[in-house]
FIMARKOL-831327 format. One line per field, with one value per residue (C-alpha): residue number from 1; z, y, x. Coordinates in steps of 0.5 Angstrom, whole numbers. Example, Ala and Ser with C-alpha at 12.3 -4.5 7.8 and 13.67 -1.06 7.14 Angstrom:
# FIMARKOL-831327
num: c(1, 2)
w: c(16, 14)
v: c(-9, -2)
u: c(25, 27)
# end
This chain:
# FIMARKOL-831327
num: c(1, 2, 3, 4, 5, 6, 7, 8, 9, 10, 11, 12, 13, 14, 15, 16, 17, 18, 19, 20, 21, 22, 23, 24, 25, 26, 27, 28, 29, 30, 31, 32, 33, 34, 35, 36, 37, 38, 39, 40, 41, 42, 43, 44, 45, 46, 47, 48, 49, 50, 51, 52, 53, 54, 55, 56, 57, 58, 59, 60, 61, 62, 63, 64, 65, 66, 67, 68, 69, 70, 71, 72, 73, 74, 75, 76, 77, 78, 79, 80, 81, 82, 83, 84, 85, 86, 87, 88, 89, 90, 91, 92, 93, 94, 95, 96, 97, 98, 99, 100, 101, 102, 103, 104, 105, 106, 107, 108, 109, 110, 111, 112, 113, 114, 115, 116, 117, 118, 119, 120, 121, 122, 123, 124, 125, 126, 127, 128, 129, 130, 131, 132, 133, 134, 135, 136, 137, 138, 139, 140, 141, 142, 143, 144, 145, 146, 147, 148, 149, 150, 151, 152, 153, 154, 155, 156, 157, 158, 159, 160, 161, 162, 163, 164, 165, 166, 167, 168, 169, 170, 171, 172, 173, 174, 175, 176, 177, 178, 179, 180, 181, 182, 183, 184, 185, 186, 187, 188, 189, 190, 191, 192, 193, 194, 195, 196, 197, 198, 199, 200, 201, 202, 203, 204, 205, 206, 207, 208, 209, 210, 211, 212, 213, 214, 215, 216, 217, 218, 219, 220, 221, 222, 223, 224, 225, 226, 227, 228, 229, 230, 231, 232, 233, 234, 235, 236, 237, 238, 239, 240, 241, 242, 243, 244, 245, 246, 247, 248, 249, 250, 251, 252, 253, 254, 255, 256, 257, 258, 259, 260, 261, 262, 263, 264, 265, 266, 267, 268, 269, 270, 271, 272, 273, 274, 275, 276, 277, 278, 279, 280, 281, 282, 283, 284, 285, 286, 287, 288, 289, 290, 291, 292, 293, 294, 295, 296, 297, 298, 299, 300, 301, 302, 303, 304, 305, 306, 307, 308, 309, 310, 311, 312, 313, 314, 315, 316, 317, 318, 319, 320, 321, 322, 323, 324, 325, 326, 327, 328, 329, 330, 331, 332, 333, 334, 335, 336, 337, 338, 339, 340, 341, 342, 343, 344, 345, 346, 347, 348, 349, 350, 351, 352, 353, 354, 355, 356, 357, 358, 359, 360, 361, 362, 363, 364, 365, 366, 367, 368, 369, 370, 371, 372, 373, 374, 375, 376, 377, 378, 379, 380, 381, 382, 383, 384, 385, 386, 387, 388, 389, 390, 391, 392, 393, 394, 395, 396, 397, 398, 399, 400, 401, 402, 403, 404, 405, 406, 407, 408, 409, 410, 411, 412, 413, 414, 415, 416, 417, 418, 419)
w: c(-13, -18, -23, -17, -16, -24, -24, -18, -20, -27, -23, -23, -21, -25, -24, -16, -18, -22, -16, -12, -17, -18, -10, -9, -15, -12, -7, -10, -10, -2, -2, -4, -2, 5, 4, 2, 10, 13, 7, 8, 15, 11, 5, 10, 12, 7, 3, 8, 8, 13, 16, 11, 5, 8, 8, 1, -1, 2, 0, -7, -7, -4, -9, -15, -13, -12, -18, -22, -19, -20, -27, -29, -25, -31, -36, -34, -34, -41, -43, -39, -45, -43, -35, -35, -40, -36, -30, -34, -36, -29, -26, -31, -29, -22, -22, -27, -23, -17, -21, -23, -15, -15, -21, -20, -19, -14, -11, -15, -20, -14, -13, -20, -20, -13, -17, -22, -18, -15, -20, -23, -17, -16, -23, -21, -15, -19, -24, -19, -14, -19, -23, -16, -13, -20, -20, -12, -10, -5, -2, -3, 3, 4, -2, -2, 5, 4, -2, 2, 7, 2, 1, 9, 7, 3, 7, 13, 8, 4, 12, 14, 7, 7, 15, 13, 7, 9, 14, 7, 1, 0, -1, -9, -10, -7, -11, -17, -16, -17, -24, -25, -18, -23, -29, -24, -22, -29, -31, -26, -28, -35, -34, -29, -33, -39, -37, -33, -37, -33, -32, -40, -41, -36, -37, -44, -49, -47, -52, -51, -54, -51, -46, -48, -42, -40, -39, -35, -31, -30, -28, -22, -21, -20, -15, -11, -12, -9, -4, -1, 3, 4, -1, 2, 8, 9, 3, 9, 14, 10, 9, 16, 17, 11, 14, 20, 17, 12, 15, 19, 15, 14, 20, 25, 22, 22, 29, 32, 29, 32, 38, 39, 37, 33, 28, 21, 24, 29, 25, 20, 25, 28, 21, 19, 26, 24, 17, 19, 24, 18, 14, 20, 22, 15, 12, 19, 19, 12, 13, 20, 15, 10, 15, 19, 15, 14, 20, 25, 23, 21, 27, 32, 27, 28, 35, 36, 31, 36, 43, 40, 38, 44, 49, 45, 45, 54, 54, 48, 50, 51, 51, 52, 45, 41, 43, 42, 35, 34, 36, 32, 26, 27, 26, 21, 15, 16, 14, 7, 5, 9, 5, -2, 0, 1, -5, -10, -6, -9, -15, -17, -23, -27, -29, -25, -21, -23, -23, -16, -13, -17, -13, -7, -8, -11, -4, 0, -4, -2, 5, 6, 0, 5, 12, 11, 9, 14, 19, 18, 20, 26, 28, 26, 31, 36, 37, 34, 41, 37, 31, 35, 39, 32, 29, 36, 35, 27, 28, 34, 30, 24, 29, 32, 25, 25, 30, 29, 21, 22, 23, 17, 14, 17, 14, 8, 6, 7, 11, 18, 17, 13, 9)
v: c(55, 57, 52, 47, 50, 49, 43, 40, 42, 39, 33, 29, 24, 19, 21, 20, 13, 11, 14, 9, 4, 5, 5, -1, -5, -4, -9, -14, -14, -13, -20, -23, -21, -22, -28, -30, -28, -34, -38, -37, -41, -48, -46, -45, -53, -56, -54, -55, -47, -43, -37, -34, -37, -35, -28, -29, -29, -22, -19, -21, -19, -13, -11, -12, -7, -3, -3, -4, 3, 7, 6, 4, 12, 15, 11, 12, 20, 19, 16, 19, 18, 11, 10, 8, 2, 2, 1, -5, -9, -8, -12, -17, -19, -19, -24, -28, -27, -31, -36, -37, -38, -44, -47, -47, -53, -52, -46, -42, -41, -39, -34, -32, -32, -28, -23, -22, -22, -16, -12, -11, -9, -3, 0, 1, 5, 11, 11, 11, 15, 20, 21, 21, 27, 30, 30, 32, 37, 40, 33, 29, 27, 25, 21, 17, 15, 12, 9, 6, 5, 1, -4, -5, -8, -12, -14, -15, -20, -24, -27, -29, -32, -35, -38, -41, -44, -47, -51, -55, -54, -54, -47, -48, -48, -40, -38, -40, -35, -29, -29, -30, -24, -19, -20, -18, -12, -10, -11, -6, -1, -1, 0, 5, 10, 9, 14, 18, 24, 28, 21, 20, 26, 25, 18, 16, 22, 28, 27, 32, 33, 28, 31, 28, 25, 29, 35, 31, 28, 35, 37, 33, 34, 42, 40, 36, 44, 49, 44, 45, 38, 38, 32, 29, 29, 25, 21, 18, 19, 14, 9, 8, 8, 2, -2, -2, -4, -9, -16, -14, -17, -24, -25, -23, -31, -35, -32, -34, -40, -42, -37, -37, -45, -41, -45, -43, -39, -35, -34, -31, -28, -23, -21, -19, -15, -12, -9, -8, -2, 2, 2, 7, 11, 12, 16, 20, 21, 23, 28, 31, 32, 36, 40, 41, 39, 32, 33, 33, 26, 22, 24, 21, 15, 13, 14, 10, 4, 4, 4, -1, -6, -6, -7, -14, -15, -14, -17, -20, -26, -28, -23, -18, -20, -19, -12, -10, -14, -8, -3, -4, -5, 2, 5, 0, 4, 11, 14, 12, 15, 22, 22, 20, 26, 31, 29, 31, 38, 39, 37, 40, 42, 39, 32, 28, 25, 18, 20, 22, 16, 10, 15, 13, 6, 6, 8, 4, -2, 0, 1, -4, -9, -12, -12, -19, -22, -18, -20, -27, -27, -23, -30, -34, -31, -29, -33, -30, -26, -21, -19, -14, -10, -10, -6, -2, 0, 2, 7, 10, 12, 15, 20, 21, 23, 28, 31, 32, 34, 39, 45, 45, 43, 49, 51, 51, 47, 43, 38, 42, 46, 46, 51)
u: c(-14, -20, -16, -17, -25, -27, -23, -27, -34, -33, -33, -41, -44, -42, -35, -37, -39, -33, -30, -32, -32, -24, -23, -27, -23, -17, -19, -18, -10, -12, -16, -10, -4, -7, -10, -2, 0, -6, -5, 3, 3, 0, 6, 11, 10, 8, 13, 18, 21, 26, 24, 30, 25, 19, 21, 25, 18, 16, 22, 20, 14, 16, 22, 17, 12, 17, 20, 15, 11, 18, 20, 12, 10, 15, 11, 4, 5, 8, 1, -4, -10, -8, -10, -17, -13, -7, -12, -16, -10, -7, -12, -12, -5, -7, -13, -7, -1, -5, -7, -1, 1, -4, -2, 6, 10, 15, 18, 23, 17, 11, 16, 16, 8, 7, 13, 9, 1, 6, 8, 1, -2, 3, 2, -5, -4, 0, -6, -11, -9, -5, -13, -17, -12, -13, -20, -21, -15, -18, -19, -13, -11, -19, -19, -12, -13, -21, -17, -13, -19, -22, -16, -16, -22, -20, -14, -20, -24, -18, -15, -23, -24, -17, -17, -25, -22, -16, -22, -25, -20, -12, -9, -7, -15, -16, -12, -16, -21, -17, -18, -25, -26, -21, -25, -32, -29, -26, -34, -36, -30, -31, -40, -38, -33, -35, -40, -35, -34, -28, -24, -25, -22, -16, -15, -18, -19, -14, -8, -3, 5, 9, 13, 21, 22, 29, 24, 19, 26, 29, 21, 23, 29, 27, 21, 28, 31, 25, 23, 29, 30, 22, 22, 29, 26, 21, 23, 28, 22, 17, 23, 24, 17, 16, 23, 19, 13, 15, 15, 9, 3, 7, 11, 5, 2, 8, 8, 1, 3, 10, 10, 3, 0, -6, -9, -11, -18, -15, -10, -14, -18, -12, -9, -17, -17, -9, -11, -19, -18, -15, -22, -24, -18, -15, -20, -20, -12, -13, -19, -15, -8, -12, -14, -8, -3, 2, 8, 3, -2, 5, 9, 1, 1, 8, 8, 2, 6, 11, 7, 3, 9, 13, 7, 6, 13, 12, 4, 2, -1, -9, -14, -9, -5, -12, -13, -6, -6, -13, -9, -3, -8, -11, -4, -1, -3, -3, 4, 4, -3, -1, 5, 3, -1, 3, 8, 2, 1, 8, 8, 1, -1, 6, 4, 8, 3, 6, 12, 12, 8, 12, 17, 15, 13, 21, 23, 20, 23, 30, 28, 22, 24, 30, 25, 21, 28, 31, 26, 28, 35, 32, 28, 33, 37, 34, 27, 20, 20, 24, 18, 15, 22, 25, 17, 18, 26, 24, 18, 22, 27, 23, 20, 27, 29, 23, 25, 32, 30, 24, 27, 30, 23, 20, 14, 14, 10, 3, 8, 7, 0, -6, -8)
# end
């Protein structure tokens, strides 16, 4: 704890605006990436896409994150004196992948753009959040949630953008403006952490010996061992969690639109209403597991993500279909936080902050990668009406697997109760 202490008044002001500046860049790949979901429904008939090819688009996106983030967490522990570079070029590559989505020609290669525009964003998070946890321990949970706040934000403003655009310019052309966004908020970040002394020495200027990266590999595997089945645990629990929550974001529009007759506006305005409710409930989940551990939060917000999903499959029409979408939305974005969270309770103190979340983006790869496609299946089958039924059954299974595995777990860890 003193360790912790010294570390966290080391932190000042200019650390703290720099702080903010990090969180805020990481917007940018949420503007986007939730404009993609408003924008998709004009794509989707424009270029005369399946389901089946609407949701190879989703899993594309989505097995490249998590690609990138597991074997890119691996590379960023091994460079920690390069993230502040490393955050630079990643959202370079962002604001570039998307525009590169407007200019594609055909298909296959947007598919190959919006991979990309993925990939870069997901190298971000494994430096940014693995730097904020470093920086404010005693705060972790806080600190990820108001990061992933500030990209419900930005997930809030990219459909408004996108749905009012839609109205006046083709799609192609909103794409265009990420680079020139990506470029504003690397100014912004180079003007504030050039003056941030504890993020230059953690992320610019520290140089140590290279650990061999079998050392670092054999560092986790001994985290897998003294945690005694807590890491495997809620590795299975996030899983399901993201295979439940995989094909939300980009099903949810082409549902209002071919179940609901929604136009491009409305559209936009009820995916704002699905990510914006998190930018208030986020950092409360957070600062509540802080306090009172992980296990209890994770179990509240998956429960809510299933009541939610199954009362719009029953009532979601009308007015009743809009305050449920809001409902929903207060819930979407809790789990993943809380876990990143508690993942770097663990390996506090052993470098591996990068590890551990590429780790996870990794996992929920293998589980959430597939859903969009899945998903896709699902409707082809059985009718849009299946979405929500299909989100219900999945974060009900997540909480069932809690409660059949959290004897085992224990106590042993800030999973169950704060200290």
């Amino acid at each position: 704890m003193a360790a912790k202490s010294e570390l966290l008044t080391r932190a000042g002001t200019r650390d703290h605006i720099a702080a903010g500046a990090v969180i805020v860049s990481h917007s940018l790949q949420h503007i986007y990436g939730n404009a993609f979901y408003v924008i998709l429904p004009v794509m989707y008939t424009a270029l005369g896409l399946s389901p089946v090819a609407a949701g190879l688009m989703g899993t594309a996106r989505t097995t490249a994150t998590g690609t990138a983030a597991l074997f890119g967490g691996i590379l960023v522990d091994r460079l920690q004196h390069r993230r502040l570079l490393i955050l630079y070029i990643s959202l370079f590559t962002v604001g570039f992948g998307y525009l590169l989505v407007g200019l594609a020609p055909a298909y296959v290669l947007i598919l190959i753009a919006l991979a990309l525009a993925s990939l870069a964003g997901s190298v971000w998070h494994p430096v940014s959040r693995g730097l904020l946890s470093q920086i404010y321990p005693d705060r972790r949970g806080f600190m990820i949630s108001l990061d992933r706040s500030v990209g419900n934000l930005g997930d809030t403003i990219g459909p408004l953008a996108a749905g009012g655009l839609l109205m006046v310019t083709v799609w192609q052309q909103i794409f265009f403006g990420a680079l020139p966004i990506a470029m504003a908020f690397g100014l912004l970040l180079w003007i504030t952490l050039r003056g941030a002394s504890t993020w230059q020495e953690l992320g610019a200027k520290r140089r140590e010996e290279t650990r061999p990266l079998r050392e670092q590999l054999h560092t986790l595997a001994d985290v897998f061992r003294s945690n005694r089945g807590s890491l495997s645990f809620i590795l299975l629990v996030a899983g399901l969690s993201g295979m439940g929550q995989g094909g939300i974001m980009l099903w949810v529009p082409l549902y209002l639109q071919e179940a609901q007759g929604l136009d491009s506006v409305s559209i936009g305005f009820h995916v704002a209403l699905l990510a914006g409710m998190g930018i208030a409930t986020g950092p409360i989940f957070g600062l509540v597991s802080d306090r009172l551990g992980r296990i209890p939060v994770i179990v509240v917000v998956l429960g809510g993500k299933a009541t939610m999903a199954a009362l719009l499959a029953m009532f979601g029409a009308g007015t009743v279909l809009t305050i449920l979408v809001a409902g929903l939305g207060a819930f979407l974005f809790g789990v993943n936080p809380l876990i990143q969270a508690w993942a770097l309770d663990i390996v506090e103190g052993r470098k591996l902050e990068g590890t551990m979340l590429g780790m996870l983006w990794g996992n929920n790869a293998i589980f959430q990668g597939g859903a969009p496609l899945l998903i896709g299946f699902v409707v082809a089958a059985l009718g849009f009406g299946a979405l929500f039924w299909y989100i219900a059954a999945l974060n009900t299974l997540a909480i069932l697997l809690v409660a059949i595995l959290i004897p085992t777990v224990g106590r042993r860890s800030k999973l169950v109760s704060g200290d």
